[in-house]
C-alpha beads as a LAMMPS data file, in Angstrom:
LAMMPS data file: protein, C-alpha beads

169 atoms
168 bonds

1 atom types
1 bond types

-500.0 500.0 xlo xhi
-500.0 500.0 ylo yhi
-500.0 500.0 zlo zhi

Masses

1 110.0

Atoms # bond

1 1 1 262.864 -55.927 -291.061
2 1 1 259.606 -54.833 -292.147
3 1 1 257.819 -58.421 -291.655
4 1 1 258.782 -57.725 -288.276
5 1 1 257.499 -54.409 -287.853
6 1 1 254.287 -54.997 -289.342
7 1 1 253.966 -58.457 -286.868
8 1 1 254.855 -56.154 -284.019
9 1 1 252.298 -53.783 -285.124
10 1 1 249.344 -56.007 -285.854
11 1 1 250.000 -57.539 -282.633
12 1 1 249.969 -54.062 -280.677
13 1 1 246.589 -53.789 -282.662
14 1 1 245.252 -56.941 -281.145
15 1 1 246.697 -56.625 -278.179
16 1 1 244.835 -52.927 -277.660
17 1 1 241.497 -54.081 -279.066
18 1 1 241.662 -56.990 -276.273
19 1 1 242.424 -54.687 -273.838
20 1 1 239.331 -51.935 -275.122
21 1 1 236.922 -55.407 -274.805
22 1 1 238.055 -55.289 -270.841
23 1 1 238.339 -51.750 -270.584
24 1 1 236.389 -51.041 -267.010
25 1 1 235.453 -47.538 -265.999
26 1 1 236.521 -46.519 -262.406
27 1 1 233.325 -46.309 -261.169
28 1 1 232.128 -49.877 -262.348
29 1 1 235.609 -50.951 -259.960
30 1 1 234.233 -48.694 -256.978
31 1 1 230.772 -49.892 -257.240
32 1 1 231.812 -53.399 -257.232
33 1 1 234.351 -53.361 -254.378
34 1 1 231.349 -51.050 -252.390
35 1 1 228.703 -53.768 -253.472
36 1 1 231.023 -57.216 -252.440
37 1 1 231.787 -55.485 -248.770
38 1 1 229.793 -58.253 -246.310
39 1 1 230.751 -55.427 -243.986
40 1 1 227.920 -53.003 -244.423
41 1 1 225.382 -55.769 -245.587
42 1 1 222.950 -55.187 -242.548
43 1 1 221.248 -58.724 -242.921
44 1 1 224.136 -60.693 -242.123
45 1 1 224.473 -63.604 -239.826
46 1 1 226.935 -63.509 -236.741
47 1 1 228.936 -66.248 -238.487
48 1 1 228.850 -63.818 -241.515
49 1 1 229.774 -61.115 -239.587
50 1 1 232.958 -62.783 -238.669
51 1 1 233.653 -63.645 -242.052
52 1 1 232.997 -60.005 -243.369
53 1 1 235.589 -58.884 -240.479
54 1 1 238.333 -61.278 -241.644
55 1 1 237.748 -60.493 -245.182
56 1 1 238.442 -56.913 -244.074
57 1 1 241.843 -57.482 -242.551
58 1 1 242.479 -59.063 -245.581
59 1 1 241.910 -56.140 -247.434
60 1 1 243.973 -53.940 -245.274
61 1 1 247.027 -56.264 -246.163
62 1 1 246.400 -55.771 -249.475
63 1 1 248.023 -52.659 -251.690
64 1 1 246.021 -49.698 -251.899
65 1 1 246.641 -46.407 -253.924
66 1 1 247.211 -45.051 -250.178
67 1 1 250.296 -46.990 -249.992
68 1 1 251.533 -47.206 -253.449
69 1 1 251.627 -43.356 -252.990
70 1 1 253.994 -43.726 -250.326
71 1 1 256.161 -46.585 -252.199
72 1 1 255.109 -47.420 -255.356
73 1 1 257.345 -50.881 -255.253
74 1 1 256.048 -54.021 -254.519
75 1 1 256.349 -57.452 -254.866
76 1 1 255.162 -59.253 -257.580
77 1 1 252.547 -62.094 -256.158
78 1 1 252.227 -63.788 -260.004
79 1 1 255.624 -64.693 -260.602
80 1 1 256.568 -67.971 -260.611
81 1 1 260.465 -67.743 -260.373
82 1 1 262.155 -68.543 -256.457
83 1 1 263.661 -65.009 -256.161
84 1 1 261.027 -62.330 -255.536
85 1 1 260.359 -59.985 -258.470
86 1 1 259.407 -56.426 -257.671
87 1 1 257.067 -54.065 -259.941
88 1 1 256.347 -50.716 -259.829
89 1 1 252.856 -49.520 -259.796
90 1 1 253.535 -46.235 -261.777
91 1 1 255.623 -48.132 -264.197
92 1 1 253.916 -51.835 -264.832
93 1 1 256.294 -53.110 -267.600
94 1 1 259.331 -52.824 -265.707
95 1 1 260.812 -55.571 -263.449
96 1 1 263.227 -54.927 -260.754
97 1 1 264.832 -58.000 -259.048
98 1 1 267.251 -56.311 -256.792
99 1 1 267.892 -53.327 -254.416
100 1 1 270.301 -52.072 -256.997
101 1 1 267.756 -51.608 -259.794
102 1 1 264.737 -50.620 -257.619
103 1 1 267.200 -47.292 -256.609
104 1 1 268.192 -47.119 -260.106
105 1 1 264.705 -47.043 -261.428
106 1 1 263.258 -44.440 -258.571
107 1 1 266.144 -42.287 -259.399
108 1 1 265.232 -42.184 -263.270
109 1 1 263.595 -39.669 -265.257
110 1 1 260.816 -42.003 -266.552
111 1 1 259.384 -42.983 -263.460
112 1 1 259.200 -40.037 -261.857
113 1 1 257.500 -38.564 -264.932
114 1 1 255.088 -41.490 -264.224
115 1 1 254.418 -41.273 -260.473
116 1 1 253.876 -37.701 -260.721
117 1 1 251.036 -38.464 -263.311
118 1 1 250.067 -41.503 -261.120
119 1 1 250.074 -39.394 -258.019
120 1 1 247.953 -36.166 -259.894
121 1 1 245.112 -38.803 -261.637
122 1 1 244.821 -40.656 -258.023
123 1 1 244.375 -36.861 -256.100
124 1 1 241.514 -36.046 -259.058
125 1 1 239.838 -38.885 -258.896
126 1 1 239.417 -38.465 -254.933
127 1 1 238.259 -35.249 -255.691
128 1 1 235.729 -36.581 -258.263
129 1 1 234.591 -39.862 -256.377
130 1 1 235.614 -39.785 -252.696
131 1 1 237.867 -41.006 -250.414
132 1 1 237.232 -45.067 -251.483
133 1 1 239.541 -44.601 -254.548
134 1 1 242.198 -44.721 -252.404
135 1 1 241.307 -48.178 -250.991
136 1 1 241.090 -49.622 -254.496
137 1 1 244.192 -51.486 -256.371
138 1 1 246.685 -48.720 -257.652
139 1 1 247.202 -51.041 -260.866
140 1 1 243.275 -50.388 -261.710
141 1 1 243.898 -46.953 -261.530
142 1 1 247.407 -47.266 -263.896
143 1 1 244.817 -49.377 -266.152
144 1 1 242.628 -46.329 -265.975
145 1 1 245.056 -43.604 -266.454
146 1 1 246.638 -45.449 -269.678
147 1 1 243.004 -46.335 -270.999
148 1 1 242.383 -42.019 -270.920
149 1 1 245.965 -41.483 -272.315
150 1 1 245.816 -44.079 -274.971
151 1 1 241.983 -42.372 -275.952
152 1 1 243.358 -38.677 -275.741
153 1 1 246.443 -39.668 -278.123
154 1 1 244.190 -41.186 -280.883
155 1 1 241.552 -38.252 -280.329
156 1 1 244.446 -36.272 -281.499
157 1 1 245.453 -38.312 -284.019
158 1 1 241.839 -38.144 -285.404
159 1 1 242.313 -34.064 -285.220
160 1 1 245.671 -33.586 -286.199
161 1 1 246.839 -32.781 -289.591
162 1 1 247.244 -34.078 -292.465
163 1 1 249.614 -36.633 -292.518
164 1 1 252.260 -34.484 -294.061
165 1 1 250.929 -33.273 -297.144
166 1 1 250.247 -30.173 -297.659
167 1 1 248.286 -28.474 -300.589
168 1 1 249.186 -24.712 -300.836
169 1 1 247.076 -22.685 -303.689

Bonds

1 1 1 2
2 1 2 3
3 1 3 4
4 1 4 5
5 1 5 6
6 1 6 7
7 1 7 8
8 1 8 9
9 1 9 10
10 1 10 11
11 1 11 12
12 1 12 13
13 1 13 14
14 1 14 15
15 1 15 16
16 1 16 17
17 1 17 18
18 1 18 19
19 1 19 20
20 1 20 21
21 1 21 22
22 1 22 23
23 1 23 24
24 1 24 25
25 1 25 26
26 1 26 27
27 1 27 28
28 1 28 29
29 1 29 30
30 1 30 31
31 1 31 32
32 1 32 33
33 1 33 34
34 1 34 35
35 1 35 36
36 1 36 37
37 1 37 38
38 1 38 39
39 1 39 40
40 1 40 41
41 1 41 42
42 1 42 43
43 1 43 44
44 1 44 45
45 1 45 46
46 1 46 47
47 1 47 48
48 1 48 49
49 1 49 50
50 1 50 51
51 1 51 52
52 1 52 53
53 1 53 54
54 1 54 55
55 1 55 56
56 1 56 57
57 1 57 58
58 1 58 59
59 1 59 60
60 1 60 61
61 1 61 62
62 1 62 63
63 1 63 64
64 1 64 65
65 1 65 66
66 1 66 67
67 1 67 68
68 1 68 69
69 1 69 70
70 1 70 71
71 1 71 72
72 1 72 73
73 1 73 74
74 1 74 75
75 1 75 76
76 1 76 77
77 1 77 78
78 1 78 79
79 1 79 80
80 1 80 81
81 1 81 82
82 1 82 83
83 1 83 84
84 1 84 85
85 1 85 86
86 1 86 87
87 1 87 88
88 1 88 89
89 1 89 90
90 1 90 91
91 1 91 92
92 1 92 93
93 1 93 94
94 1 94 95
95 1 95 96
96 1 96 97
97 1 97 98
98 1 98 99
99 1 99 100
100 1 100 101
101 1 101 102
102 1 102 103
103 1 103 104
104 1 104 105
105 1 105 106
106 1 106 107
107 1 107 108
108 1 108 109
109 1 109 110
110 1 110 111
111 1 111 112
112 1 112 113
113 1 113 114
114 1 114 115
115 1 115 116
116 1 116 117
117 1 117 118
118 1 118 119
119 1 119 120
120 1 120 121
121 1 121 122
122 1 122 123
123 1 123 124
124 1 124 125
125 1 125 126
126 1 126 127
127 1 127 128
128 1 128 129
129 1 129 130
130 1 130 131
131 1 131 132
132 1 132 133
133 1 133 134
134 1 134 135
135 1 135 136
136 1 136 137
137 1 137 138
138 1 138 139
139 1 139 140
140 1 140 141
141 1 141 142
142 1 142 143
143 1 143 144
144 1 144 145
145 1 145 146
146 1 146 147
147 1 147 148
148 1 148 149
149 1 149 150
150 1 150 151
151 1 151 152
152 1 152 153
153 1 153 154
154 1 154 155
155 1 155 156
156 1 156 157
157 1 157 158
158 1 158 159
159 1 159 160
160 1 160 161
161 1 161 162
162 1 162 163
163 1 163 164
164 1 164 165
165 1 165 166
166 1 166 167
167 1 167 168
168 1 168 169
């Protein structure tokens, strides 16, 4: 049993120290989606221009933190299987493959502890950086708000106490 813990753990370990190499802060994402817009590059050609305009109704169709504040469900474009998988944007680890278990899960505790955090880091970051957050991809922003949750818990690990031991004089 332990084997198995200690696997899992050192796993988790890599796993997170992967994810800290491609950590990206949210203003790296904004300034890159700002800088790649053909549609305020002034020196563009009129072929360009129609290019830029396309690319923009493509990124219309695409899901923003706008919408995934209205439904946070949506289909999963990655998956490989013949029946559609859905995902929630507040909750990324969960898979829902029917109407059954997407009311289930928007009913439960969990995810609406979730949204409600997803929902209060989106409005902040608004605040902070302008209206453009909410044209970015809600999962960058879940990446985000578990990259600052994952930092405060080990900041208070670092801070805490002891780990149970107590000298007394």
């Amino acid at each position: 049993m332990f084997k198995r813990l200690s696997k899992a753990s050192a796993l988790r370990e890599e796993l997170e120290d992967v994810e800290d190499e491609n950590a990206v802060s949210l203003a790296t994402v904004i300034d890159e989606n700002s800088d790649s817009d053909p549609a305020y590059d002034s020196s563009s050609d009129s072929g360009e221009s129609e290019e830029a305009s396309d690319e923009s109704d493509a990124d219309d169709t695409e899901f923003s933190v706008k919408q995934a504040m209205q439904s946070p469900i949506y289909i999963d474009d990655e998956a490989v299987e013949k029946v559609p998988i859905f995902r929630c944007v507040a909750c990324p680890l969960v898979t829902l493959k029917n109407e059954k278990s997407i009311d289930v899960h928007l009913e439960s505790k969990n995810h609406k502890r979730r949204f409600t955090r997803f929902v209060t880091f989106a409005q902040a970051e608004v605040e902070r950086e302008g209206d453009r957050v909410m044209h970015l991809d809600p999962r960058t922003l879940v990446d985000l708000l578990e990259d600052q949750r994952r930092e405060s818990e080990l900041a208070k690990k670092d801070t805490g106490k002891p780990n149970g031991v107590q000298v007394i004089f």
